[in-house]
C-alpha positions in Angstrom: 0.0 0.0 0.0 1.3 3.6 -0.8 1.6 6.6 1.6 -0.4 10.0 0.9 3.0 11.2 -0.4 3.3 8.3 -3.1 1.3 8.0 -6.3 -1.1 4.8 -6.5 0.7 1.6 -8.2 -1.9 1.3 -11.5 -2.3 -2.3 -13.0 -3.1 -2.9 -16.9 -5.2 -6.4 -17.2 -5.3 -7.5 -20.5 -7.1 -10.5 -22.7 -5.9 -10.4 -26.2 -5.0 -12.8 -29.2 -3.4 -12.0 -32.8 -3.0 -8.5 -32.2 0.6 -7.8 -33.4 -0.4 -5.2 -35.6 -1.0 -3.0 -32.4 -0.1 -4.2 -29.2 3.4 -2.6 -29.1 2.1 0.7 -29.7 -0.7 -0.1 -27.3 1.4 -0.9 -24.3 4.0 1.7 -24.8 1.2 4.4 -24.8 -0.6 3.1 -21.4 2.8 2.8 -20.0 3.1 6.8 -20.3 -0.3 7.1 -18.7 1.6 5.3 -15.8 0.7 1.9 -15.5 3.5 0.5 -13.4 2.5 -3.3 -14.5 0.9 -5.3 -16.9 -1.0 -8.6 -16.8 -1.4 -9.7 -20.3 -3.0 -13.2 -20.7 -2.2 -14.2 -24.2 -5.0 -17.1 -25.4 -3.5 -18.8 -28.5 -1.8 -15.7 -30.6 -0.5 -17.3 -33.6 0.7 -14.2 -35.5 3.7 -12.8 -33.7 2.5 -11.1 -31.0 3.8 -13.4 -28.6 7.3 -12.8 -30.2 6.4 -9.1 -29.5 5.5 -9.5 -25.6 9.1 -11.5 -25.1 10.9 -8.3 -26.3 9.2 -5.9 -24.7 10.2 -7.7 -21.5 13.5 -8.3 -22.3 13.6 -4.7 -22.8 12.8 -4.1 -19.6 8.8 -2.9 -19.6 7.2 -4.3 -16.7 5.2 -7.2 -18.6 3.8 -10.6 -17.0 2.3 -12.7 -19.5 -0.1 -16.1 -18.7 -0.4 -18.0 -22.1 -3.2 -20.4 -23.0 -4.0 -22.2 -25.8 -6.2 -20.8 -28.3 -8.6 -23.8 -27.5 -8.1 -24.3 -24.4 -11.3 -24.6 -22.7 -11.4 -22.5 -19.3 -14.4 -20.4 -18.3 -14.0 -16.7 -18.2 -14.2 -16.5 -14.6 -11.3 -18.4 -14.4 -9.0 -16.1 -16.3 -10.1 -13.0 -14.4 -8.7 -15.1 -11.1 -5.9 -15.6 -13.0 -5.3 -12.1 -13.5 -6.1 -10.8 -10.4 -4.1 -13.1 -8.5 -1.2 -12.1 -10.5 -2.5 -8.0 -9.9 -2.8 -8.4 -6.0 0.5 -10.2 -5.9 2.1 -6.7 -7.5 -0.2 -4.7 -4.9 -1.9 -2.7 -7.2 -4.5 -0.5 -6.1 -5.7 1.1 -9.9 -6.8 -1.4 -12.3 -7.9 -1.3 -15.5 -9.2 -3.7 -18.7 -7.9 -2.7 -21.5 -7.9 -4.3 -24.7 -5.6 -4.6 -27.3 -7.3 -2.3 -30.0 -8.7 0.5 -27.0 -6.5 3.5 -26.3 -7.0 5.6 -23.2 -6.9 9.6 -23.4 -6.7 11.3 -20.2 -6.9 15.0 -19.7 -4.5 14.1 -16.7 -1.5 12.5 -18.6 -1.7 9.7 -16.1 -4.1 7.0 -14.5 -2.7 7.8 -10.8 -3.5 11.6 -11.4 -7.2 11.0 -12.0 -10.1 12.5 -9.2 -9.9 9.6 -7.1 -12.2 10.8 -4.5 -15.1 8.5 -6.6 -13.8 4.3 -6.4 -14.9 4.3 -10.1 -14.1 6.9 -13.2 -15.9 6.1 -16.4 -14.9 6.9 -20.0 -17.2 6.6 -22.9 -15.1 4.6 -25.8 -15.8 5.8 -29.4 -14.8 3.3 -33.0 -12.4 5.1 -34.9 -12.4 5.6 -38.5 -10.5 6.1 -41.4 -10.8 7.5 -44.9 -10.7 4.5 -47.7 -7.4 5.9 -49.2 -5.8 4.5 -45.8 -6.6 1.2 -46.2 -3.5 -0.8 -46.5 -1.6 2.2 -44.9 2.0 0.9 -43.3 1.1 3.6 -40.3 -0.7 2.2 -37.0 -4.4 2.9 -37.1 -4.1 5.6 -34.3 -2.5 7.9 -36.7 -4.6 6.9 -39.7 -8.1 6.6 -37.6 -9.0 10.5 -37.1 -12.5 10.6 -37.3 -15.0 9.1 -34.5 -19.0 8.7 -34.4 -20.0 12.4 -32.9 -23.0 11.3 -32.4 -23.5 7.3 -32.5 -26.8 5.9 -33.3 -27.9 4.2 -30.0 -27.3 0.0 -31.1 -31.0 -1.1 -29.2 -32.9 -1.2 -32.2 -30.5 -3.5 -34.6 -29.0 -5.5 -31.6 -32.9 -6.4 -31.0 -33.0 -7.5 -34.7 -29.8 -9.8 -34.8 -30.6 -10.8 -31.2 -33.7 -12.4 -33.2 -31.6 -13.5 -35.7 -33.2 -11.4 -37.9 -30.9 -11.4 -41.7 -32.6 -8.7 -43.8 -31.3 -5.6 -41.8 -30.8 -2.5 -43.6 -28.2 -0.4 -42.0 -28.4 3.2 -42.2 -24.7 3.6 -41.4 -22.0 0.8 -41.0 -22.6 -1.2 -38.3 -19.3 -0.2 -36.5 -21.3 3.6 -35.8 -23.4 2.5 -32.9 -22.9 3.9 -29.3 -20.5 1.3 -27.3 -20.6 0.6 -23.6 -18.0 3.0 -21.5 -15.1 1.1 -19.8 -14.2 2.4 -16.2 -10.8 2.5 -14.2 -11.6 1.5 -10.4 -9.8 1.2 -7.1 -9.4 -2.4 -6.5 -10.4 -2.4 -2.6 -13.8 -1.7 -4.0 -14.5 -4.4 -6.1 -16.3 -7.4 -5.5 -16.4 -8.8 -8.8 -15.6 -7.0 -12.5 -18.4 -6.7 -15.2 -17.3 -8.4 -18.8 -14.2 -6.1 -20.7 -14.4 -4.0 -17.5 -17.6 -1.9 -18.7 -18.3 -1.8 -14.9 -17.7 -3.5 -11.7 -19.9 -5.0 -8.8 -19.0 -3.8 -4.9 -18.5 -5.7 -2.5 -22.1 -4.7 -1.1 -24.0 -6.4 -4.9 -24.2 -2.9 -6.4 -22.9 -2.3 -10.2 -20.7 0.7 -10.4 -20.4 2.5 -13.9 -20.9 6.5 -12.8 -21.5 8.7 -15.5 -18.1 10.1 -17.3 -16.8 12.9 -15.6 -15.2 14.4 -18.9 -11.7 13.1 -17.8 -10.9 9.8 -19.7 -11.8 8.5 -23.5 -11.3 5.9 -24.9 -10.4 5.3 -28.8 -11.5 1.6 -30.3 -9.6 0.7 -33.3 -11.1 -2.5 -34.3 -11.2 -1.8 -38.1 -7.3 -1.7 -39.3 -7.0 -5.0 -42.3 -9.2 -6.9 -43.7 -6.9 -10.0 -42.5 -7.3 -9.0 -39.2 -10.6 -8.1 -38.9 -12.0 -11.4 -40.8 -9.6 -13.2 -38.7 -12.0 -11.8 -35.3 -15.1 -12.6 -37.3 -13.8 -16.0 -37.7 -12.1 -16.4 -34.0 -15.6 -15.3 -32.4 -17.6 -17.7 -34.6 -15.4 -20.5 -33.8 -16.9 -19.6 -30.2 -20.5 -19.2 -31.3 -20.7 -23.0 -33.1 -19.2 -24.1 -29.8 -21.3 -22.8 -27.6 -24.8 -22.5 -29.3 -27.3 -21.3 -26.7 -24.5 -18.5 -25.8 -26.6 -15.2 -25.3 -27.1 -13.7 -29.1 -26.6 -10.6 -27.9 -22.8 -10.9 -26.7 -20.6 -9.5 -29.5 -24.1 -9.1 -31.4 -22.4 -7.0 -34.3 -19.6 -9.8 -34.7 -22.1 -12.1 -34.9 -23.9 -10.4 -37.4 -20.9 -9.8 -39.6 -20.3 -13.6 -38.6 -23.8 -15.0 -40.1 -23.5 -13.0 -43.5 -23.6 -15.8 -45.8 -23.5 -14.0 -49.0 -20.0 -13.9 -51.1 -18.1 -10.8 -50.2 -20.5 -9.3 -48.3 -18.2 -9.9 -44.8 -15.3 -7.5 -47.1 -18.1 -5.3 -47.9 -18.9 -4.3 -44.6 -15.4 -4.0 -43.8 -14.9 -1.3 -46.7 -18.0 0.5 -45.7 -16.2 1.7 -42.6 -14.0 3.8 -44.6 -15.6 6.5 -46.4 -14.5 7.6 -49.8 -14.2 11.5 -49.7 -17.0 12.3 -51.0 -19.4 10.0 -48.4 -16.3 11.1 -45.6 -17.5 14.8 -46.6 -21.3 14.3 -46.1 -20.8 12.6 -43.2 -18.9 15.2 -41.5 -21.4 17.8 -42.8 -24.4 16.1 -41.1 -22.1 16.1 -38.3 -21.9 12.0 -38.3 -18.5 12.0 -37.9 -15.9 14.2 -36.4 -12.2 14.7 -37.1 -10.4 14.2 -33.4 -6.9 13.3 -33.7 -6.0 13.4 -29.6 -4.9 10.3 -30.3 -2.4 10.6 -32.6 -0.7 13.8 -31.1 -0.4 11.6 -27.9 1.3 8.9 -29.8 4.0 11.7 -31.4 4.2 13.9 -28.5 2.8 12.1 -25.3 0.0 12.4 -23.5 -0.7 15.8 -21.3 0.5 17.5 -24.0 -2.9 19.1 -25.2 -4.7 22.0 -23.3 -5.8 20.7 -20.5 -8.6 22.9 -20.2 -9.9 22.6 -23.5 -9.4 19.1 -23.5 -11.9 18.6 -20.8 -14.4 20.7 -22.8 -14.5 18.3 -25.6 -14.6 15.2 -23.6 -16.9 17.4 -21.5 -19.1 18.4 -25.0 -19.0 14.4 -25.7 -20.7 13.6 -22.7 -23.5 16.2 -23.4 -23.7 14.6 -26.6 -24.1 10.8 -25.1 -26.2 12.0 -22.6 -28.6 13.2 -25.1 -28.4 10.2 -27.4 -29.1 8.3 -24.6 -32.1 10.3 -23.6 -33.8 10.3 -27.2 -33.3 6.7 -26.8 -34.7 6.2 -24.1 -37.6 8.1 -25.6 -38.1 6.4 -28.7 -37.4 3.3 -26.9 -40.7 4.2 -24.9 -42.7 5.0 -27.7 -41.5 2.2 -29.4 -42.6 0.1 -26.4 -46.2 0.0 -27.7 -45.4 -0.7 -31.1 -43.1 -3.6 -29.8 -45.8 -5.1 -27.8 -48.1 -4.9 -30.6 -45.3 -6.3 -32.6 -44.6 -9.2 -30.2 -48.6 -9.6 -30.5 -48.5 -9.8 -33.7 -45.3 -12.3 -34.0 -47.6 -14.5 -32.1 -50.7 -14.6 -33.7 -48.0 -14.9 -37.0 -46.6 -17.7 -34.6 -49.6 -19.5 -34.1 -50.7 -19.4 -37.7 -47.4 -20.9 -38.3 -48.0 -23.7 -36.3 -51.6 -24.1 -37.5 -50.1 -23.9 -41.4 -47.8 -26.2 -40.4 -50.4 -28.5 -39.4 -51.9 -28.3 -42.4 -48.8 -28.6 -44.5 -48.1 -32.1 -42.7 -51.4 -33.0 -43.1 -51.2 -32.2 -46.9 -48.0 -34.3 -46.9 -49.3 -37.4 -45.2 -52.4 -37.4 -47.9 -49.9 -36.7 -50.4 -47.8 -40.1 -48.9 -50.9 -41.4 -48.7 -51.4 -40.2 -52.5 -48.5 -41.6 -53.6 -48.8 -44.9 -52.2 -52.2 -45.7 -54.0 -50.5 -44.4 -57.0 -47.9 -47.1 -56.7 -50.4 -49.4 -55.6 -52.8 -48.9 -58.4 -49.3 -48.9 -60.7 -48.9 -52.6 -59.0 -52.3 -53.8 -59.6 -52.6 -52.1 -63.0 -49.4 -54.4 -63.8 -51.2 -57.6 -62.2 -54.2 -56.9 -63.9 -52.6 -56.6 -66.9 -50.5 -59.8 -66.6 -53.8 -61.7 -65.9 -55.4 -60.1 -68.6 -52.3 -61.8 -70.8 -53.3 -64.8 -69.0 -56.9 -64.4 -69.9 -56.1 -64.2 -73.3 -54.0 -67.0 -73.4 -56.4 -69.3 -71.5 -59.2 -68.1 -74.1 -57.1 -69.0 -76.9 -56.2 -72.2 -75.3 -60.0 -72.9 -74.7 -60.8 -71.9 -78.6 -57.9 -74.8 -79.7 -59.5 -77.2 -77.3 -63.1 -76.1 -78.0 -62.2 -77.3 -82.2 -60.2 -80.1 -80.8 -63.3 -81.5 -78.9 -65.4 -80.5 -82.3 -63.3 -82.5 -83.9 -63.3 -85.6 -81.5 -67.2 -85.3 -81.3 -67.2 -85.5 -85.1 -65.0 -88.3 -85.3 -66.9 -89.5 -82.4 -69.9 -89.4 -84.5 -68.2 -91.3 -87.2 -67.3 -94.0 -85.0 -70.9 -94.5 -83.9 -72.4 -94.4 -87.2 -69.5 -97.3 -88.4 -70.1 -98.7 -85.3 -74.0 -99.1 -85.9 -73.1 -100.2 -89.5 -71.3 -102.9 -88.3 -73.5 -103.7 -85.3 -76.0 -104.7 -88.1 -73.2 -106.4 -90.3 -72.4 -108.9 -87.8 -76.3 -109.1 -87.0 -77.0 -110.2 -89.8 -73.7 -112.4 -89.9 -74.4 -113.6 -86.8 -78.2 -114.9 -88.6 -76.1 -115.9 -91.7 -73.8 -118.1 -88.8 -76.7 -120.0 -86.8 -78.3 -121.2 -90.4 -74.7 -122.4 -91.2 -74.6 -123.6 -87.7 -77.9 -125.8 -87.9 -77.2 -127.0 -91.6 -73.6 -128.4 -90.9 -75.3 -130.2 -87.6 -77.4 -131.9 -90.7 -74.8 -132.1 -92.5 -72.6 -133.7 -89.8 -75.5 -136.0 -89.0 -75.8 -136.8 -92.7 -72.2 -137.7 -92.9 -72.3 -139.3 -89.7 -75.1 -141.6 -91.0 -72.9 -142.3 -94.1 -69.8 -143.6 -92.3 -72.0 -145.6 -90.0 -73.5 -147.3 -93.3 -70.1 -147.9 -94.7 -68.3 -149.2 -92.1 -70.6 -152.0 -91.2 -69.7 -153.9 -94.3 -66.2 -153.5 -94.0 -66.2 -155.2 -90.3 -68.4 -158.4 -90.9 -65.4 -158.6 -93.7 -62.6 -158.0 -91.0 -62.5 -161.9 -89.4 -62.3 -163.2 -93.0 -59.4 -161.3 -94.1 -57.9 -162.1 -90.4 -58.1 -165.4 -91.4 -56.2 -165.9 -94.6 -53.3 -163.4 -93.5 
């Protein structure tokens, strides 16, 4: 713990991956505002950035780095311990989230120097922008991003929309111009727990602490520098959305969004419509969309403090106005909107319901059409079997017409053979009449001759002792 006399030790926690394009810059900058130590936990960085880290410690900045794997499958709370085991160890008493595309401006030129008679300073953050001719610019995006959202179009409306998963959205401006949450610095005696990115932080005592700005911190975003990297976040945050399907749709809603475009080149054109051509950069500044503010970049080549203080806290002062107001006519239209909602939401049901009852219908019109089908193919089947016995039929009739002449035939033949038969029947009748005379007249005959033989051989025996006698 420090005396009265000794400035506050300020601890930088950070969560970042691939960001080797900025990090250096990023760390060199908060190390002017004074952070005395920084807790970077590095999950899978696969494009240098790790190689970055080892220097700058080997130089000398005050760096601790916890490395995971980009996979590796730890729940957030756990990384937050991580961090602030490493933060109490150092005996910080300031801490802040930062991450590796924000950039803190303070009117103070240091973190310790801030109005710390509040636990808990907020700054509004702001996405920066660029002019198209600075795409593929070798400078960092703090010197090529000078123009921020003056006044942001509040994000309720189209996170709503996506949060429904709603695809046909038509953007008025590029989805990066909506308002973002505010980040806040804290004293870490008073924290009980930390809200997500740092946007707030929960006291001991269960209450959320995120005060209003006081106009002495900002924070410029710079997530829009290549197309490499910034396809290389779409892809990184949908790995996490297959994973974890029933995640809350409104976490990272706009990378989701950019995430579920599905059309070719649309993710690159959404990308490019973040940087104006001159002529769209010119009516946007006109309608006072944007404003040039490059704070930023004359911290980066001068340091920070270097600006009027005074008039420094005016614009930050003149941004908070702004906010303020935005988030007034929000809340507004969100109220007059409330009714239209409901009777939207009414509506979605009854469009719901008739959903369900259409779908009813439509599976009843597909079981009668299965049904349909099916007596088709059965009617095809007996339409075939009818058909075959029909070829049967046919074949059975001609068969019957060849045996109906063969049996004409027979019975003529068979007529024939009874007539012959008749014919003969009264051939050998008479025949048989002819035979019996025949019969009776050779029985007189045979009698006859009988009669004969009896008369001749009666001579021939009273000879027979005679002619015994002389032989």
């Amino acid at each position: 713990m420090t005396t009265e006399s000794e400035p506050r030790r300020v601890a930088a926690i950070m969560m970042i991956r691939d960001e080797c394009d900025i990090i250096e810059a990023n760390i060199r900058h908060h190390a002017r505002l004074g952070v005395d130590h920084f807790v970077i936990l590095d999950h899978g960085s696969a494009d240098g950035t790790a190689d970055i880290l080892r220097a700058l410690t080997t130089e000398g900045l005050p760096l601790t780095v916890l490395t995971y794997a980009r996979d590796a499958e730890i729940e957030l709370s756990q990384w937050y311990a991580a961090l602030f085991a490493r933060v109490r160890e150092l005996g910080a008493e300031i801490v802040v989230q930062i991450d590796g595309d924000e950039f803190w401006h303070l009117t103070t030129g240091s973190f310790a120097k801030l109005d710390w008679s509040a636990p808990v300073i907020t700054a509004p953050r702001f996405n920066m922008f660029a002019p198209r001719a600075a795409v593929g610019s070798p400078d960092g995006a703090p010197m090529t991003h000078i123009y921020r959202n003056r006044r942001p179009f509040h994000p309720e409306d189209y996170r709503s929309r996506v949060t429904r998963g709603d695809r046909d959205i038509a953007f008025d401006y590029p989805i990066h111009m909506v308002r973002i949450e505010p980040k806040v610095v804290f004293l870490l005696e008073e924290m009980g727990e930390i809200m997500m990115a740092g946007h707030g932080i929960i006291s001991h005592a269960g209450e959320m602490l995120q005060p209003k700005p006081d106009g002495s911190a900002v924070i410029f975003h710079y997530p829009l520098r290549s197309f490499e990297q910034f396809a290389k976040k779409v892809a990184a945050f949908g790995t996490v959305f297959e994973k974890h399907p029933h995640l809350d749709r409104g976490i990272s809603w706009q990378t989701r969004y950019l995430w579920e475009l599905d059309e070719p080149g649309a993710l690159e054109r959404a990308f490019l419509r973040c940087f104006p051509d001159e002529a769209e950069l010119r009516h946007w500044i006109d309608t006072g969309v944007l404003v040039r503010d490059t704070r930023m970049a004359r911290d980066l080549t001068d340091g920070p403090g270097t600006l009027d203080a005074e008039l420094d806290h005016l614009a930050i002062t003149a941004d908070r106005v702004i906010m303020d107001l935005i988030e007034d006519l929000s809340v507004e239209q969100r109220a007059a909107a409330a009714g239209i909602t409901a009777e939207r939401n009414h509506a979605l049901d009854e469009r719901a319901s008739w959903t369900a009852e259409r779908n009813g219908l439509v599976g009843a019109l597909d079981l009668a059409a299965q049904e349909r089908d099916l007596a088709v193919a059965e009617k095809s089947q007996l339409g075939a079997e009818i058909a075959q016995v029909a070829s049967g039929r046919d074949a059975a009739v001609a068969q019957q017409r060849r045996l109906t002449e063969e049996l004409a035939r027979l019975s003529e033949e068979r007529d024939f053979l009874a007539a012959e038969t008749d014919r003969l029947a009264t051939e050998l009748a008479n025949v048989s009449g002819a035979h019996g005379g025949l019969v009776a007249h050779c029985a007189v005959l045979s009698e006859e001759l009988n009669q004969i033989r009896s008369q001749r051989a009666r001579p021939w025996v009273s000879r027979l002792p005679a002619w015994m006698r002389r032989h």
